[in-house]
PyMOL commands that place a pseudoatom at each C-alpha (Angstrom):
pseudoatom trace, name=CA, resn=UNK, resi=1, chain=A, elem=C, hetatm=0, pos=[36.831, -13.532, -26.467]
pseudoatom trace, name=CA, resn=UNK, resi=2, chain=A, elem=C, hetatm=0, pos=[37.958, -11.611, -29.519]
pseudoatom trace, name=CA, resn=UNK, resi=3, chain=A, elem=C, hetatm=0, pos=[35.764, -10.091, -32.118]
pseudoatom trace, name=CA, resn=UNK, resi=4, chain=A, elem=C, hetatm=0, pos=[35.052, -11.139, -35.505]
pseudoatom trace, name=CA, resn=UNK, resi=5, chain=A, elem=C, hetatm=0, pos=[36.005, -8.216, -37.727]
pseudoatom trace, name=CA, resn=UNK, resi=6, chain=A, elem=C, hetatm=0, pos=[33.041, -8.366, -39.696]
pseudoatom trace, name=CA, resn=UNK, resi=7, chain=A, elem=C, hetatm=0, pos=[30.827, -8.167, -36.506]
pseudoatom trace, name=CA, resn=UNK, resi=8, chain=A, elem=C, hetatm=0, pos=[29.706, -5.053, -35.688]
pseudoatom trace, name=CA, resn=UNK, resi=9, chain=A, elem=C, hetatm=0, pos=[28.710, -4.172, -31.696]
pseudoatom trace, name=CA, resn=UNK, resi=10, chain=A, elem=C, hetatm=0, pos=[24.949, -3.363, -30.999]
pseudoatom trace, name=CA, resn=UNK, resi=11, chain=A, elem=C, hetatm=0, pos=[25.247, 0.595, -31.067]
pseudoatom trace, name=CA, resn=UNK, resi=12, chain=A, elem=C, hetatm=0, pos=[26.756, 0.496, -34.319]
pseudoatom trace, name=CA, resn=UNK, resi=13, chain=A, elem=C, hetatm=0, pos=[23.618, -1.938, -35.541]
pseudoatom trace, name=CA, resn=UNK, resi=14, chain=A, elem=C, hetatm=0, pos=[21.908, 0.599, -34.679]
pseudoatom trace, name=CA, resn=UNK, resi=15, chain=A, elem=C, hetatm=0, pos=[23.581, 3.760, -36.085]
pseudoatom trace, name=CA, resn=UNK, resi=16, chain=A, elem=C, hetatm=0, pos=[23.220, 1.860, -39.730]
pseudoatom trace, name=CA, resn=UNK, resi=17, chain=A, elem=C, hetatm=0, pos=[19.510, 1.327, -39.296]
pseudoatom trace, name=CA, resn=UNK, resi=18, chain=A, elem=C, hetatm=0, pos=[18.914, 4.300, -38.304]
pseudoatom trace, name=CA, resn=UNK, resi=19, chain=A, elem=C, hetatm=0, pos=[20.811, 6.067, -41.383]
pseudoatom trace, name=CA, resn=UNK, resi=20, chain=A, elem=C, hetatm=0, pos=[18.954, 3.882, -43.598]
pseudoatom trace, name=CA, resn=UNK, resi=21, chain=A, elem=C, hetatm=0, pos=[15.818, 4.248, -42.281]
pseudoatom trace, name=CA, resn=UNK, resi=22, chain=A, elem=C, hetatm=0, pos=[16.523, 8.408, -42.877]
pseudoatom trace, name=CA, resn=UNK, resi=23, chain=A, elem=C, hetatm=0, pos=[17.651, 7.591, -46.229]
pseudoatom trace, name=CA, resn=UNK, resi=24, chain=A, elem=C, hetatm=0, pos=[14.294, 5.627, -47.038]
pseudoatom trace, name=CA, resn=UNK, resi=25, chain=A, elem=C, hetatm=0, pos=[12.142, 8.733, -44.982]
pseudoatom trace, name=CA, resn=UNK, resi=26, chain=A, elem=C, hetatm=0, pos=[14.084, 11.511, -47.682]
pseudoatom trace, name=CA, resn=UNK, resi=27, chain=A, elem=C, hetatm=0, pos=[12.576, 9.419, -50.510]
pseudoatom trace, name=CA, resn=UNK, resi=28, chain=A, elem=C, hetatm=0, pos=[8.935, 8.778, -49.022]
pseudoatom trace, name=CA, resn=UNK, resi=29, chain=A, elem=C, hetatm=0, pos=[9.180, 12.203, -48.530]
pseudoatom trace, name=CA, resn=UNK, resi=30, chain=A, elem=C, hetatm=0, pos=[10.214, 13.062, -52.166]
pseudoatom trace, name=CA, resn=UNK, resi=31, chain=A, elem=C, hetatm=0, pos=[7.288, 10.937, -53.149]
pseudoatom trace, name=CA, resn=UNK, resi=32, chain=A, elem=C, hetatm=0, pos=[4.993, 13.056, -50.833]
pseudoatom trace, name=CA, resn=UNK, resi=33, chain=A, elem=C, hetatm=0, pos=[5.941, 15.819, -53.035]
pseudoatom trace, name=CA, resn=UNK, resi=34, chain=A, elem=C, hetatm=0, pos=[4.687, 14.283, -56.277]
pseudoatom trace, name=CA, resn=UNK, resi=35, chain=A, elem=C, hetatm=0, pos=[1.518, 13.792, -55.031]
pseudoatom trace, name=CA, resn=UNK, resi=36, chain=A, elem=C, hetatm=0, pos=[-1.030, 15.513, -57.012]
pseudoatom trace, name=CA, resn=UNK, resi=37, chain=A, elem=C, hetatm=0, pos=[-3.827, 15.378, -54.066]
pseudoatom trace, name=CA, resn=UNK, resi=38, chain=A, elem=C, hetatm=0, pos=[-2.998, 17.365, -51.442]
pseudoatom trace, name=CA, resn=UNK, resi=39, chain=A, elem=C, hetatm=0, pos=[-4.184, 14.594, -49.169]
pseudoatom trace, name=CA, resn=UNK, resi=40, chain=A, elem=C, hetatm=0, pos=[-2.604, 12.191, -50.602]
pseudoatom trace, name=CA, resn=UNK, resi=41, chain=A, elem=C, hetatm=0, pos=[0.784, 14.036, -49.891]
pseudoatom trace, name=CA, resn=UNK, resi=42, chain=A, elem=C, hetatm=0, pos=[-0.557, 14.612, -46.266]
pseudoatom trace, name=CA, resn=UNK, resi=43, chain=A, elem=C, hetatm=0, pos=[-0.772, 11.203, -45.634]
pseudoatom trace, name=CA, resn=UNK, resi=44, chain=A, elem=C, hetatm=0, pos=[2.558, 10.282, -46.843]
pseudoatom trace, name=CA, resn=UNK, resi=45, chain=A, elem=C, hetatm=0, pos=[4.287, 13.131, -44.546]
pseudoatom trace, name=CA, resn=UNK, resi=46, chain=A, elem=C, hetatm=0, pos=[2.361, 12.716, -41.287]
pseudoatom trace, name=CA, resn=UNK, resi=47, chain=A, elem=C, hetatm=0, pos=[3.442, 8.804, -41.685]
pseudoatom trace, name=CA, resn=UNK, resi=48, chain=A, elem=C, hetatm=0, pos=[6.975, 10.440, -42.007]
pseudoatom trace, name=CA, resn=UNK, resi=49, chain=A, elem=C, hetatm=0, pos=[6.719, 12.379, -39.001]
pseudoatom trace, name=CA, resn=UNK, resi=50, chain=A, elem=C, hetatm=0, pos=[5.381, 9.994, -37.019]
pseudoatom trace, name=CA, resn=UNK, resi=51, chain=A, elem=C, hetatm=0, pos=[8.125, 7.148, -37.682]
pseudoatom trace, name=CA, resn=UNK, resi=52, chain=A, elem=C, hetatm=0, pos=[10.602, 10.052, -37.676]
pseudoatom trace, name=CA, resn=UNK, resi=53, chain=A, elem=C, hetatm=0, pos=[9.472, 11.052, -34.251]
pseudoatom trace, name=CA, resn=UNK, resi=54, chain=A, elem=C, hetatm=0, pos=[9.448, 7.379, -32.817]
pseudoatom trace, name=CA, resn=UNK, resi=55, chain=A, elem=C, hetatm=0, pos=[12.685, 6.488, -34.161]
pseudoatom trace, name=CA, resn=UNK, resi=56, chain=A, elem=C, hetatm=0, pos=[14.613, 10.175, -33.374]
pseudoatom trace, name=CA, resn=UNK, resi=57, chain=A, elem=C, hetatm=0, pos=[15.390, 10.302, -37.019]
pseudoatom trace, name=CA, resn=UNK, resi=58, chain=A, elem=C, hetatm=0, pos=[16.251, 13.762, -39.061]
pseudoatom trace, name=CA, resn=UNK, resi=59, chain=A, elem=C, hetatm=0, pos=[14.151, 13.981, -42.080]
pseudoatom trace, name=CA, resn=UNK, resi=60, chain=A, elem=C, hetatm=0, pos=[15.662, 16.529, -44.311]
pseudoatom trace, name=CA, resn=UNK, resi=61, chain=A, elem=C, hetatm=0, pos=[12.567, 17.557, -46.718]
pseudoatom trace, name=CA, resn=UNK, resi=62, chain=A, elem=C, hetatm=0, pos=[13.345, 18.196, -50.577]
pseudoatom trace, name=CA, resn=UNK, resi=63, chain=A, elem=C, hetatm=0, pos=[14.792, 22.298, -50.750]
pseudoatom trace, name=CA, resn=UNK, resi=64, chain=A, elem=C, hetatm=0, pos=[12.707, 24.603, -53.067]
pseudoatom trace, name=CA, resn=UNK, resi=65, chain=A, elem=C, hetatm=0, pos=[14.741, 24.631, -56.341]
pseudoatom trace, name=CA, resn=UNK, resi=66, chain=A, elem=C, hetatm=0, pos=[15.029, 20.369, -56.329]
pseudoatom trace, name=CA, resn=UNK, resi=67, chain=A, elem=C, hetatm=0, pos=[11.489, 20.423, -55.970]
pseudoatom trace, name=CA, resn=UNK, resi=68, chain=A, elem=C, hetatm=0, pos=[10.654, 22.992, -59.258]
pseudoatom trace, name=CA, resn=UNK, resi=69, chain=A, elem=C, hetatm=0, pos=[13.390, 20.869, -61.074]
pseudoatom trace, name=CA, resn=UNK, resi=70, chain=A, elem=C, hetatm=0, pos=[11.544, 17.471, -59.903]
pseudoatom trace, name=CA, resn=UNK, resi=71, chain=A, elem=C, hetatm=0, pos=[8.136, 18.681, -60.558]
pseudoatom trace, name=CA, resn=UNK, resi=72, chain=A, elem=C, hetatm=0, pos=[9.017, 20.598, -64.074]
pseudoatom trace, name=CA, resn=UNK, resi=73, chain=A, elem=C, hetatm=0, pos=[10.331, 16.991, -65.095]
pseudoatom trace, name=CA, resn=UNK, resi=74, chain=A, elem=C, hetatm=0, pos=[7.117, 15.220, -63.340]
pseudoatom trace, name=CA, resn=UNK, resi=75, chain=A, elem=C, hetatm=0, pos=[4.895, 17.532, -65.483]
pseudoatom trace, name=CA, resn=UNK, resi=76, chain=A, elem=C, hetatm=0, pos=[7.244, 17.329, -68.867]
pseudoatom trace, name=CA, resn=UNK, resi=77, chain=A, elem=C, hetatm=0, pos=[6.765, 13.293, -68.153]
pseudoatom trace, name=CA, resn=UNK, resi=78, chain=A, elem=C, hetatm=0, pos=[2.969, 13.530, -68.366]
pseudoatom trace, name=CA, resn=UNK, resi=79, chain=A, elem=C, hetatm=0, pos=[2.929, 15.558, -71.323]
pseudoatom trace, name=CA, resn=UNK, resi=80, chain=A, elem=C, hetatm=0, pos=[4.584, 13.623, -73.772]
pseudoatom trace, name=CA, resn=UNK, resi=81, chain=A, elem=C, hetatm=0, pos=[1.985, 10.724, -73.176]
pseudoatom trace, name=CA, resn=UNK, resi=82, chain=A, elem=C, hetatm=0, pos=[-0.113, 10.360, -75.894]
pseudoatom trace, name=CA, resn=UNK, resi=83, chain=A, elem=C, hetatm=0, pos=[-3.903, 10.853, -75.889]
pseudoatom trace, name=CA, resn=UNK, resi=84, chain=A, elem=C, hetatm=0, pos=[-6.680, 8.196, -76.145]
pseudoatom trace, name=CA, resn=UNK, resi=85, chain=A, elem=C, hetatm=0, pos=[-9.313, 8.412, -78.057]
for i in range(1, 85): cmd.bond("trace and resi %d" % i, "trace and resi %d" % (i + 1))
show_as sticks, trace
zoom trace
């Protein structure tokens, strides 16, 4: 039986779903970082972790001087909204 060229075996199937599934971790975890409560953000990571940990996935979290540059913008962002009376 030949294969299909655009089938892909099982362990690849998995390789891609397991990339993506880091890739969608990074940004839950970017989210975490917006958080304003802290147990909000707690929440968000230890629901990270946990699927992280079930599915043996890296989770790289956001490095110090993305996280100033995200939360200077984040900050800028709620500034410029204007005030109710």
């Amino acid at each position: 039986m030949s294969k299909n060229e655009d089938e892909i075996t099982p362990e690849e199937l998995e390789q891609l779903v397991r990339e993506s599934l880091a890739s969608i971790l990074n940004c839950a975890v970017w989210v975490a970082d917006l958080q304003l409560n802290d147990d909000a953000r707690e929440d968000i990571l230890a629901a990270c972790d946990l699927v992280a940990s079930a599915y043996g996935v890296d989770v790289q979290p956001p490095t110090p001087t993305t996280l100033k540059i995200t939360r200077k913008r984040h900050v800028s962002d709620q500034g410029s909204k204007p005030k109710r009376r």
